[in-house]
C-alpha positions in Angstrom: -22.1 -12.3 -5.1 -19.5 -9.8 -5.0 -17.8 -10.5 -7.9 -21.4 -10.8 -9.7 -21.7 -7.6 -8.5 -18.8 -5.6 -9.3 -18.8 -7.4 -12.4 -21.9 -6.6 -13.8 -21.0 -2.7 -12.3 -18.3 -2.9 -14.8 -19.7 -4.6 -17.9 -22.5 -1.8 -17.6 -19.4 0.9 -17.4 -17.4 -0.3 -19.9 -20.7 -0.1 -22.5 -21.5 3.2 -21.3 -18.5 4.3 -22.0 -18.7 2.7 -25.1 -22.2 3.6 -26.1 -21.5 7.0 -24.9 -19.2 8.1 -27.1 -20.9 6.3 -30.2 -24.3 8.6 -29.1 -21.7 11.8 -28.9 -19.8 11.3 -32.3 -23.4 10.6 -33.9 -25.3 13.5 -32.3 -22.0 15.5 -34.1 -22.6 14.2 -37.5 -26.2 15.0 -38.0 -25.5 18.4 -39.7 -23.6 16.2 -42.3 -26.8 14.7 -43.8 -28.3 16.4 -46.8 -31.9 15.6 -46.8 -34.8 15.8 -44.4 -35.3 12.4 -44.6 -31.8 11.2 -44.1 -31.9 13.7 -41.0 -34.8 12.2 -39.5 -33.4 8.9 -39.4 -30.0 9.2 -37.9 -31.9 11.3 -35.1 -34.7 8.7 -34.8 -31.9 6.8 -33.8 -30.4 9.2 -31.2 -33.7 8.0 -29.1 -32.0 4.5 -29.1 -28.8 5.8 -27.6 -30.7 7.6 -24.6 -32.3 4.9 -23.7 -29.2 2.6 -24.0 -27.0 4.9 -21.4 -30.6 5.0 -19.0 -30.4 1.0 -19.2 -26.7 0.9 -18.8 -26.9 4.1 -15.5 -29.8 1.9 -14.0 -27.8 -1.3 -14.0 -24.4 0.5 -12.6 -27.2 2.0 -9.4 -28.9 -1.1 -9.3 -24.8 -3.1 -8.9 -24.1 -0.8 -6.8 -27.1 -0.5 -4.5 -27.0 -4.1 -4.4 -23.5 -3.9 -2.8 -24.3 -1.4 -0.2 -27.5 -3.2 1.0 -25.5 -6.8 1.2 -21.5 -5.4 1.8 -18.9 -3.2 4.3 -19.3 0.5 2.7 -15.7 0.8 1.7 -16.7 -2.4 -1.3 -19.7 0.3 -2.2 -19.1 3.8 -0.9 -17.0 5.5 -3.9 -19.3 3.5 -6.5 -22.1 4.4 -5.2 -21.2 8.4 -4.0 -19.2 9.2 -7.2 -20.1 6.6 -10.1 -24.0 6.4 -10.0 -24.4 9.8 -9.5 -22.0 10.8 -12.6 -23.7 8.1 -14.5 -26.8 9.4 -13.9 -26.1 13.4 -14.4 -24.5 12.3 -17.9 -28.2 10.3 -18.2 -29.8 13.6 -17.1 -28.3 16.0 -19.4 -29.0 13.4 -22.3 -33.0 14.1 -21.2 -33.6 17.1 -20.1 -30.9 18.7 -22.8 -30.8 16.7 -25.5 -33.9 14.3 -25.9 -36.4 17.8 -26.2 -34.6 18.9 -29.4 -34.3 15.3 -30.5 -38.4 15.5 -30.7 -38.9 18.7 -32.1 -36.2 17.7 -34.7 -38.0 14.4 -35.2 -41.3 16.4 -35.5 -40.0 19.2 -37.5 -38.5 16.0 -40.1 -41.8 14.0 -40.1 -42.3 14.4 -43.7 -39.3 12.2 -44.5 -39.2 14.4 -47.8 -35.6 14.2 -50.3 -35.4 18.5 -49.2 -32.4 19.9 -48.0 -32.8 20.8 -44.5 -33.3 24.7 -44.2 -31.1 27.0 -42.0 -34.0 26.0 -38.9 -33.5 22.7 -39.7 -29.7 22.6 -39.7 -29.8 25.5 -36.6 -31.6 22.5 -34.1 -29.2 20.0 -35.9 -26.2 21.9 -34.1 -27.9 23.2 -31.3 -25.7 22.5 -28.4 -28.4 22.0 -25.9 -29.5 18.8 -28.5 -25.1 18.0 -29.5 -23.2 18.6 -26.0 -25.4 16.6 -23.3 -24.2 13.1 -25.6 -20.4 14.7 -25.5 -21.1 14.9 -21.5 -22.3 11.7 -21.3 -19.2 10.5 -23.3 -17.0 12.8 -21.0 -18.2 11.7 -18.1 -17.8 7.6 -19.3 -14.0 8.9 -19.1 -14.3 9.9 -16.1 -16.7 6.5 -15.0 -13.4 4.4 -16.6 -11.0 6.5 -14.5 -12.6 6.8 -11.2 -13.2 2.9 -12.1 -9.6 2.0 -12.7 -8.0 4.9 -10.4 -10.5 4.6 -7.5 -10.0 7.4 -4.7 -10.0 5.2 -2.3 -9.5 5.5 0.7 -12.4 7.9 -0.1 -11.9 11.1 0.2 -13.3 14.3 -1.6 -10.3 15.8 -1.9 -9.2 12.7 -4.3 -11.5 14.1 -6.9 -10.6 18.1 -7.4 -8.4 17.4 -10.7 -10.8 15.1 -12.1 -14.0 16.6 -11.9 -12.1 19.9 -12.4 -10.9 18.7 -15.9 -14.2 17.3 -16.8 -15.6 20.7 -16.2 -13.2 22.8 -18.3 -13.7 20.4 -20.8 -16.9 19.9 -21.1 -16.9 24.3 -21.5 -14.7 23.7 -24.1 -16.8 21.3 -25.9 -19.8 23.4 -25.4 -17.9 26.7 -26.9 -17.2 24.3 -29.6 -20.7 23.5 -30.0 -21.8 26.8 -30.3 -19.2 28.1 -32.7 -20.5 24.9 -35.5 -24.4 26.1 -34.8 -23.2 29.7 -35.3 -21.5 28.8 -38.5 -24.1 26.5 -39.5 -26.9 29.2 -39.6 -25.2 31.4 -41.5 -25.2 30.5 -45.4 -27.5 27.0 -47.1 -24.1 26.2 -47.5 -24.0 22.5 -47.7 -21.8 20.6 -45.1 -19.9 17.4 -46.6 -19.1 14.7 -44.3 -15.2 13.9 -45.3 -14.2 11.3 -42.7 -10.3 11.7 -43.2 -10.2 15.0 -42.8 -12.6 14.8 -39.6 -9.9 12.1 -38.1 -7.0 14.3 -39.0 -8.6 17.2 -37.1 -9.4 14.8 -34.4 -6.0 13.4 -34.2 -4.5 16.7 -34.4 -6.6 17.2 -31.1 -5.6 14.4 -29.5 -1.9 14.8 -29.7 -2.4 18.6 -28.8 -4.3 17.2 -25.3 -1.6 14.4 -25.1 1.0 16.7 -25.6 -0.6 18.8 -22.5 -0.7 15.7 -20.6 2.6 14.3 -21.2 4.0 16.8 -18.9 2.2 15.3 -15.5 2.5 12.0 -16.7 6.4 11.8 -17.6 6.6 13.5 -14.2 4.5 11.0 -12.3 6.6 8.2 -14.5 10.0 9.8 -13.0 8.2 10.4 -9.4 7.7 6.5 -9.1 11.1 5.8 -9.9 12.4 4.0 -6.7 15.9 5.2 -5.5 18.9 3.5 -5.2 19.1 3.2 -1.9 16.0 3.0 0.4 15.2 3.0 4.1 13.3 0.2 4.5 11.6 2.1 7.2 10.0 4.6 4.3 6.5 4.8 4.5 3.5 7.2 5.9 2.9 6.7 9.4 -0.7 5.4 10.3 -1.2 5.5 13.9 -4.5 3.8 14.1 -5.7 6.6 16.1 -9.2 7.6 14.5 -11.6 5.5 16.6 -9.8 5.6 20.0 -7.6 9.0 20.1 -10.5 10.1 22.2 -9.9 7.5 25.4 -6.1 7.4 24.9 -3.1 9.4 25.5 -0.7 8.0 22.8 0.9 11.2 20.9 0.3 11.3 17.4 3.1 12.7 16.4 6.0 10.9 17.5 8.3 9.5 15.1 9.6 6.3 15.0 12.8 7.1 13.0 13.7 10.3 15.5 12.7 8.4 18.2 15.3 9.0 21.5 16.4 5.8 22.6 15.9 4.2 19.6 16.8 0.3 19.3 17.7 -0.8 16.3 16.3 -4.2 14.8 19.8 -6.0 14.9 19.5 -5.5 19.0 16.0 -7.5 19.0 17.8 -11.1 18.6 17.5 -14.7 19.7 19.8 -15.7 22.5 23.3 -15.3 21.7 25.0 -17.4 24.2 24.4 -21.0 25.7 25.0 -24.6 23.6 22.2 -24.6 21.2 19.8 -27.6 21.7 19.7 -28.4 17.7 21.8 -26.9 14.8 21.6 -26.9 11.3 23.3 -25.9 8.6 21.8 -25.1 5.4 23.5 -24.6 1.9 21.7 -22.7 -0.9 23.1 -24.0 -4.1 21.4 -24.5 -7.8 21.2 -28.2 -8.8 19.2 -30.5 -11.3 16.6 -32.1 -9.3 14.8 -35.1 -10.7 11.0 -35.8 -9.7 9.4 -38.8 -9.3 8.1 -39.0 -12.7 11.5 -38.7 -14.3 11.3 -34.5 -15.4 14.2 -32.7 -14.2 13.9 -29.2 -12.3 16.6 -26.7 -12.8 15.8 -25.6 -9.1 17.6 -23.3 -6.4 17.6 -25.5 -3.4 19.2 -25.6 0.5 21.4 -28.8 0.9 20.8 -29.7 -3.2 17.3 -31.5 -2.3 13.7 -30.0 -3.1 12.0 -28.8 -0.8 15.2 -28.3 1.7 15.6 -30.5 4.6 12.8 -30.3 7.0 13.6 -28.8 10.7 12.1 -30.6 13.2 12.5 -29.6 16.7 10.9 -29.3 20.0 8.9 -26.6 21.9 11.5 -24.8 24.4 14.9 -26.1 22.3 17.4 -23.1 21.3 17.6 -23.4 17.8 20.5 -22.3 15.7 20.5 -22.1 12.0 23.8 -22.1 9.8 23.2 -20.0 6.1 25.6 -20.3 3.6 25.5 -19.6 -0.2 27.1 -21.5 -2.8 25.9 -20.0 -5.8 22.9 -18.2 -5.6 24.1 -14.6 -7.3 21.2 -12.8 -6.1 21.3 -13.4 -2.6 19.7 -15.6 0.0 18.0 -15.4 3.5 15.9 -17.6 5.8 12.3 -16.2 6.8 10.4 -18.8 9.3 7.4 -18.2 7.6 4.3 -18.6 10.9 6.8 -18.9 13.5 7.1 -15.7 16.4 10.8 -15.4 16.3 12.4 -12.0 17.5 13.1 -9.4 14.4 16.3 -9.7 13.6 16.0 -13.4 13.2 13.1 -12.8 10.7 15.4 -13.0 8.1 14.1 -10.0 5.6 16.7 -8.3 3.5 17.0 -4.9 3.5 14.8 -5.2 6.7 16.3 -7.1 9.3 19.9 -8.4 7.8 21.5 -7.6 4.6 21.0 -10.7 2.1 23.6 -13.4 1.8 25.9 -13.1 -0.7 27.7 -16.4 -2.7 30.3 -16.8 -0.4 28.8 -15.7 2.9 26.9 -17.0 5.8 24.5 -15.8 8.4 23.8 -17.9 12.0 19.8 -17.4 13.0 19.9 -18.0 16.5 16.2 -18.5 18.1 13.8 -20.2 20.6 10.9 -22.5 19.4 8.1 -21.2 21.5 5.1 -22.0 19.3 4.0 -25.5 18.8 2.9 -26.4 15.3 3.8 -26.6 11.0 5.9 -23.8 9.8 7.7 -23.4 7.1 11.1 -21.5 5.9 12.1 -19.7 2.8 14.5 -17.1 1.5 13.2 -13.4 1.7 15.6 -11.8 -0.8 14.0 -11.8 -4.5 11.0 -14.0 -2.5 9.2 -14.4 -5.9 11.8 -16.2 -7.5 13.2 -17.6 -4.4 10.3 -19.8 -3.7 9.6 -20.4 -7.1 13.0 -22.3 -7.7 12.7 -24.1 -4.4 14.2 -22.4 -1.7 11.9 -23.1 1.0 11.7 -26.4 3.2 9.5 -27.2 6.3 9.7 -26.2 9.9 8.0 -28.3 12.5 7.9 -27.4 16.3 6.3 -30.6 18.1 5.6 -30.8 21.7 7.8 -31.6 24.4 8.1 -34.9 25.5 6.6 -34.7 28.5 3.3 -33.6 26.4 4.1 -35.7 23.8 3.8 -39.4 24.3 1.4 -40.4 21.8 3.1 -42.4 18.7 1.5 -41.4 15.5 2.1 -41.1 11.8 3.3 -37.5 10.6 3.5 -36.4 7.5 4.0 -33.5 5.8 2.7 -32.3 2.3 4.4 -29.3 0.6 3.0 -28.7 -2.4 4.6 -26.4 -5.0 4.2 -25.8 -8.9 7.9 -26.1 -10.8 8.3 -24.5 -13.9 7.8 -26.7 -16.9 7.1 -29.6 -14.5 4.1 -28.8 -12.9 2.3 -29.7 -9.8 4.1 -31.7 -7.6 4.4 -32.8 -3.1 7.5 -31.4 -2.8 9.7 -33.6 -5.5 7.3 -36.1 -5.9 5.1 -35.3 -9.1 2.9 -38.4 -9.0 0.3 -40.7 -6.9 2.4 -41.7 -3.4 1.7 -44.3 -1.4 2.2 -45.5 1.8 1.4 -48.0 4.5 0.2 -47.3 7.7 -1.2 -49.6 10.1 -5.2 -49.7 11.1 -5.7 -47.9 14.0 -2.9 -45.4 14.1 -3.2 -41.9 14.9 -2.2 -39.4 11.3 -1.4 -35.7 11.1 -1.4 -34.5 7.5 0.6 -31.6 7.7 -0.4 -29.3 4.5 1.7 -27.0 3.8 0.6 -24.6 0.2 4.1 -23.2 -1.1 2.7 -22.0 -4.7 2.9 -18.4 -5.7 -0.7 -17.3 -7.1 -2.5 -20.9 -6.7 -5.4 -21.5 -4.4 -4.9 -25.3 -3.6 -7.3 -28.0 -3.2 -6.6 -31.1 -0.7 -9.7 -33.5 -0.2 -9.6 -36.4 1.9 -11.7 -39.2 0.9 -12.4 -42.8 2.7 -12.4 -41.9 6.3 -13.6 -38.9 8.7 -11.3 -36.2 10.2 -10.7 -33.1 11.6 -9.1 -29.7 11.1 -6.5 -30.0 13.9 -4.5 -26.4 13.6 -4.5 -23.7 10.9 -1.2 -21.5 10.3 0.4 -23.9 13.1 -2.0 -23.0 16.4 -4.3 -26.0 17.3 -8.5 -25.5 17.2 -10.0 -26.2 19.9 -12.3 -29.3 19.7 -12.3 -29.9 16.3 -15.8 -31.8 14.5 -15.6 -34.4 12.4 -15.6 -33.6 8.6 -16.7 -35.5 5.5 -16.7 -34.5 1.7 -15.4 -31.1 2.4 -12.4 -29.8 0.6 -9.6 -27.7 2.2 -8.2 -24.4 0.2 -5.1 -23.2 1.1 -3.5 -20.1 -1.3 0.4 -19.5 -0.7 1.6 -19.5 2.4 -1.1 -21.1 4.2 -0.9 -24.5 6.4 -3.8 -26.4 8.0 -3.0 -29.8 9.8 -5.5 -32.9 9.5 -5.4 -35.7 11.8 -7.5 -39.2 11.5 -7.7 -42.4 12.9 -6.8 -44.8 10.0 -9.1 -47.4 8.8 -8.6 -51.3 7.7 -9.3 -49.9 4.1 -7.6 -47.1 1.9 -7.6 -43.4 2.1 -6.9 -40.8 0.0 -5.5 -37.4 0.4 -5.8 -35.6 -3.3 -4.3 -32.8 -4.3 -5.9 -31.0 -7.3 -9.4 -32.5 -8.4 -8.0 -35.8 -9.2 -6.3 -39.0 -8.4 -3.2 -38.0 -10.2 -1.4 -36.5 -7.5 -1.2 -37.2 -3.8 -1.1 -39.7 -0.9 -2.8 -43.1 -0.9 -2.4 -44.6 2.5 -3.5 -48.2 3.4 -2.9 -50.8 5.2 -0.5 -52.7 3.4 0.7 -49.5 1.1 -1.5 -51.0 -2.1 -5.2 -51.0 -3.0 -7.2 -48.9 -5.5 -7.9 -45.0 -4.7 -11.6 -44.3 -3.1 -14.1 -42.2 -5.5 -13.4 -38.9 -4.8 -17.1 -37.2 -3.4 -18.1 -34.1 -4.0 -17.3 -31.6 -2.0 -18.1 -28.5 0.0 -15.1 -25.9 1.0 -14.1 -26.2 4.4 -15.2 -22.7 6.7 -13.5 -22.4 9.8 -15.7 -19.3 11.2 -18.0 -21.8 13.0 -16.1 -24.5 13.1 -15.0 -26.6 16.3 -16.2 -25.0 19.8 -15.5 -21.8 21.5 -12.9 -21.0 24.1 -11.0 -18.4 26.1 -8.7 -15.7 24.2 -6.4 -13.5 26.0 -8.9 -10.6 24.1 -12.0 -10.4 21.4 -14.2 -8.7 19.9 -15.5 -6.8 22.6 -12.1 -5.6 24.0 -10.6 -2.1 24.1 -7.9 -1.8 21.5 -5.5 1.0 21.4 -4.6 1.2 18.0 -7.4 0.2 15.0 -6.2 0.1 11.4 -7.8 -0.4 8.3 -6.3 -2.1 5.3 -7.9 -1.9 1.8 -6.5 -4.3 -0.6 -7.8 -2.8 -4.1 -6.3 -2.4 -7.8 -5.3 0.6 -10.2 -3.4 1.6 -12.6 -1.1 3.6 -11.8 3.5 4.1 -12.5 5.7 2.0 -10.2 9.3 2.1 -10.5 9.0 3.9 -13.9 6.4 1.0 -15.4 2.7 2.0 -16.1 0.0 -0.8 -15.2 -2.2 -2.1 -13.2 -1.3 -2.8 -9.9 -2.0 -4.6 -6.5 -2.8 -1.6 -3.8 -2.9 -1.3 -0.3 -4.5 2.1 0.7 -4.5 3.1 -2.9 -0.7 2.8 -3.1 2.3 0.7 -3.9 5.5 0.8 -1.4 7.2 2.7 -0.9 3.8 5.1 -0.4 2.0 2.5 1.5 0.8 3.2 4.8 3.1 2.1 7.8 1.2 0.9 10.7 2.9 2.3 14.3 2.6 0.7 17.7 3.6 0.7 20.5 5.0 -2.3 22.6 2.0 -4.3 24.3 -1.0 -2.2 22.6 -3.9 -4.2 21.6 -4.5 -3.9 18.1 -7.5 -4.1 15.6 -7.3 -4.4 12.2 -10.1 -4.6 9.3 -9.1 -6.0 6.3 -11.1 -5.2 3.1 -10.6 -6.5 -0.7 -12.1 -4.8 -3.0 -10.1 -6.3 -6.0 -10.7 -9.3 -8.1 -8.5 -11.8 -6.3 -7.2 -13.4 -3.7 -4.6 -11.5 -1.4 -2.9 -14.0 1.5 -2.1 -11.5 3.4 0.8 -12.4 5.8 2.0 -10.4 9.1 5.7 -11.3 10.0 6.3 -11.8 13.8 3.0 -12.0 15.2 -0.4 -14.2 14.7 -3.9 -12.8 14.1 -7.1 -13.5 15.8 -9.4 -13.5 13.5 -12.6 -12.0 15.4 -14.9 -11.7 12.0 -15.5 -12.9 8.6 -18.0 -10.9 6.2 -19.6 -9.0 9.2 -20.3 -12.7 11.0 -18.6 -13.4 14.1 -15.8 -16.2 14.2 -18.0 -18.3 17.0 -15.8 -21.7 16.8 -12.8 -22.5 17.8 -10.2 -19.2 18.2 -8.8 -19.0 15.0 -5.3 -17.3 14.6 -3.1 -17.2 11.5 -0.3 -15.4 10.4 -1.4 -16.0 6.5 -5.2 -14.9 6.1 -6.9 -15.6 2.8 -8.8 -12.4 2.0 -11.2 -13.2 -1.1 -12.7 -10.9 -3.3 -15.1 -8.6 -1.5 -14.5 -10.7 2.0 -14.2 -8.3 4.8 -11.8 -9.5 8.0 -11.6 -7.8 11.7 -8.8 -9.3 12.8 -6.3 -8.7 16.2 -2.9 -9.5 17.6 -0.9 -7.8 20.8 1.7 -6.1 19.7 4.3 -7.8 22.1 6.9 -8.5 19.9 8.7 -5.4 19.0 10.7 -4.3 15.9 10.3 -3.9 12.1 7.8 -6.5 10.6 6.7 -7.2 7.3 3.2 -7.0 6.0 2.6 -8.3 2.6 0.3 -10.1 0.0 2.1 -13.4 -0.1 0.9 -14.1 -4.3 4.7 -12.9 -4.3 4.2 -11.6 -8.1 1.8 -8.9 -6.3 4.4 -7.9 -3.0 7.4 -7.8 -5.7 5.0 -4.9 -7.5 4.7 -2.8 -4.4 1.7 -4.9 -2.3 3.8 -4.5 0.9 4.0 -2.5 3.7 5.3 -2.5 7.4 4.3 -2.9 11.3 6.6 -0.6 13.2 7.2 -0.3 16.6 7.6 3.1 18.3 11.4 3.1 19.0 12.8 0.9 16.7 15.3 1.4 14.0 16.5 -0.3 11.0 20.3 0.4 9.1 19.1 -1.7 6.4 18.3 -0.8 3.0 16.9 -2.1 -0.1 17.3 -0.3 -3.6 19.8 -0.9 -6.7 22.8 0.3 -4.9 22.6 -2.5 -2.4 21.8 -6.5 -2.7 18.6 -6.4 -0.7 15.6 -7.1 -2.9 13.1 -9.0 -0.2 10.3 -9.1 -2.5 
């Protein structure tokens, strides 16, 4: 209903705008005609117009009272404080200025005769309180597509000084104007001839006068949002998360992180650097022709020359050490362990947490696996590209064996899109299949890699369960049938089943063209595929105990707003993917200190889907759309916010250094959706900008 919502908000603004100024250069032009009949026409048709922009302000108010009746205030609050009202006062000057002199103009006209209209008649023709409430109404659309597209949020009045400011002197101007035509219009029967081309030189003369004027602020904000060459990765406004509870805590609000005494820098937060590692790895980034199973070949960037790279498959407790090298990847490479808690300087961010690794160099992550569950690893230097090539592979941390006796079938499913191949399970690009004997416990281990796609898995001939999302198990999962899961970038949800004496099939997509057909003897036909419901974790499975919820004391709460505008970003004007209004390196930096409890609320108030991933640390997720999550404890470290969804969500800060925050649709963090968690006392030496080879989005 959101997007209904905001849509229908914006299809009103985007006519008003248009109908405005269609009223205001009509309103301007009745002087121009030369008889009374002619006169009374084009204003009979002025009546039209007001009561096109009152249709068009009631169906903004009634979008946006809609929204603040059904949604949080900061989806509502700007649109309906600032853009109804304006609507509405342009509406109101259109009445109680203009539509009185439209009627005595219509009534003074009445005989429809072939006269020229006399000096009265050509006075109220150019009167400004009939000509300058339509030329407000079409200022004020401006300022309706402006606010629209440039919204001051977070809200604050202070956002809208300039604006409304401007509006004002201009809409003085325009009035002077007024009044200087209806001075000269009264003063001789001379007869005004409409001559279009010399109108629209006069008018374009105008408009490169005001865009001369405006050139100045703009070139400057265009230079302004040049990034510089080199950058402190640690850049940013600190947010405290003071507001709601300065009042029953002593943190100090003005400490700074960077100044702070005793400062530990990130490359001092490591894994253990001593003792014989229990597995190692070594993982080669090199560019290869990969064929997939259909017979296309992918020009891909890969680890070890196989898409996706080898999976990593280790135990809960093992010391883990990773070997890095780079054959020939000219942009650099890194390893991010994308879900799994490692300590910061084995996060693998460049220009963050390690410089990025050159062709030619290596870098050894060194790290215990203390989270059980499906992971997943990928480079973090030029992460768009990265990924999309294929530098990423999967990272599975199973149970000990003393917890883990149970044989079962596991399987993981990494789905990925690959440039002028398509959709594909990791190299496979057609229908799998496999055999798998009746009876035998399955864990499907999905795994979304896909920049920008929302993807849809269905499972179809037998029941299951929704085991773990984001690699931390539910608690007492239900079983499921005809319900689809959705997982955007980044995202991971493990299914387990008992399998049947008869075929099932996992379908990826909304068809049997790609997938996993699994059946007793690895043959048989593919089950119809049901339809299907979305799978919704709030209430799913059954409750249990969380080291804190939503009734607990936190000592820092945040709020992140996940919006669009237009707006200059490294010298580029468009329309971009905000956090707080701004792109980094302006976005907000969220400070803590080591073992607060922290509460976030995430809001989206754009148009799509923003996975929004926190490095180092996983999320409760205590609400979804003002409902409480009253399952199973749900905790992920990639949350899905949709348009106009709403999230309170909460972690401990107990694992301290410099940690990403970031939309992971990677097209959106490598424009400026990104931002940081920063503990109080930590330092980075890293740096990203064109002087160095760090580029982590």
């Amino acid at each position: 209903m959101f997007s209904i919502a905001i849509n229908t908000e914006l299809g009103a603004l985007m006519l008003f705008v248009i109908f405005s100024l269609i009223a205001a250069n009509k309103a301007s032009k009745l002087i121009y005609y030369r008889t009374e009949k002619e006169l009374h026409k084009r204003t009979r048709k002025m009546v039209f117009w007001t009561v096109s922009l009152t249709v068009l302000a009631a169906t903004m108010a009634a979008a946006d009272i809609f929204l603040a009746l059904n949604a949080h205030p900061l989806l509502w609050l700007d649109r309906l404080l600032l853009r109804t009202p304006l609507a509405f006062i342009g509406v109101l000057f259109v009445w109680f200025g203009a539509m009185p002199r439209v009627r005595m103009l219509l009534a003074r006209t009445r005989m429809q005769t072939d006269a020229v209209p006399d000096l009265s008649r050509r006075r109220q023709a150019t009167e400004p309180l009939l000509v300058a409430p339509y030329q407000f109404a079409a200022l004020i659309g401006a300022g309706l597509f402006y606010f629209a597209f440039v919204p001051p949020i977070p809200f604050a009045w202070t956002y809208l000084t300039i604006p409304l400011t401007l509006l004002t002197v201009l809409a003085c101007f325009l009035w002077m104007l007024q009044s200087h035509r209806n001075r000269k219009a009264t003063e001789s029967m001379q007869t005004y001839i409409y001559r279009p081309w010399g109108r629209r030189l006069r008018l374009t003369g105008t408009y490169a006068a005001i865009a001369a004027v405006c050139s100045v602020p703009l070139l400057t904000a265009m230079q302004g949002s040049k990034l510089p060459d080199r950058l402190n990765m640690m850049t940013g406004k600190p947010d405290y998360g003071m507001a709601a509870a300065a009042a029953g805590h002593n943190h100090h609000q003005a400490s700074d992180p960077v100044l702070a005494s005793a400062a530990v820098p990130v490359t001092e937060l490591t894994g253990p650097q001593s003792g014989k590692a229990d597995r190692k790895f070594a993982l080669t980034a090199k560019k290869k022709s990969v064929q997939l199973s259909s017979g296309k070949t992918v020009e891909a960037w890969t680890y070890n020359g196989q898409i996706p790279g080898p999976e990593i498959r280790v135990k809960k407790g093992q010391l883990v050490e990773v070997t890095l090298l780079n054959e020939d990847i000219e942009g650099g490479v890194t390893l991010h362990w994308h879900g799994l808690d490692v300590p910061n300087a084995e996060d693998g961010v460049a220009g963050a947490t390690q410089n990025a690794v050159m062709p030619g160099g290596k870098h050894t992550y060194r790290f215990m696996a203390e989270q059980v569950g499906t992971f997943w690893y990928h480079s973090h230097q030029n992460s768009k590209e990265a990924v999309e090539k294929g530098l990423f592979g999967a990272l599975i941390v199973e149970p000990d064996e003393d917890t883990h006796a149970e044989a079962y079938e596991d399987i993981t499913i990494m789905t990925h899109v690959w440039d002028d191949a398509g959709m594909a399970i990791g190299a496979d690009d057609t229908l799998q299949s496999k055999a798998i004997a009746p009876g035998t416990p399955v864990r499907l281990r999905l795994i979304n890699t896909d920049d920008w796609v929302r993807q849809s898995y269905s499972l179809t001939g037998t029941t299951f369960q929704v085991a773990a999302i984001d690699g931390t198990d539910l608690h007492e999962p239900g079983d499921l049938n005809n319900q689809r899961l959705e997982l955007i970038t980044g995202g991971r949800y493990d299914v387990t089943f008992i399998m049947p004496d008869h075929p099932v099939l996992l379908s990826v997509g909304r068809g049997k063209k790609l997938g996993l057909l699994m059946s007793p003897d690895g043959k048989g036909e593919p089950p119809a595929i049901p339809q299907t419901t979305v799978f919704d974790p709030t209430h799913y499975g059954t409750a249990a105990k969380t080291p804190f919820g939503q009734d607990s004391k936190f000592d820092r709460e945040f709020t992140m707003i996940l919006d669009n505008r237009f707006a200059f970003y490294n010298g580029g004007f468009a329309a971009y993917d905000t956090i707080n209004g701004q792109v980094f390196p302006n976005t907000p930096m969220f400070v803590v200190r080591e073992n607060d409890l922290v509460k976030t609320t995430i809001v989206n108030r754009s148009s799509v889907d923003h996975p929004m991933h926190l490095h180092g640390h996983h999320m409760l997720v205590l609400s979804r759309n003002g409902e409480d999550v009253t399952g199973s404890p749900w905790w992920s470290d990639t949350l899905d916010v949709a348009p106009g969804e709403v999230y309170e969500v909460a972690f401990m800060a107990d694992n301290p250094g410099l940690w990403m925050d970031h939309c992971h649709n990677l097209k959106h963090a490598a424009a400026g959706m990104t931002m940081h968690l920063m503990y109080e006392g930590v330092i980075s030496p890293f740096e990203v900008g064109t002087e160095t080879h760090n580029h982590p989005e």
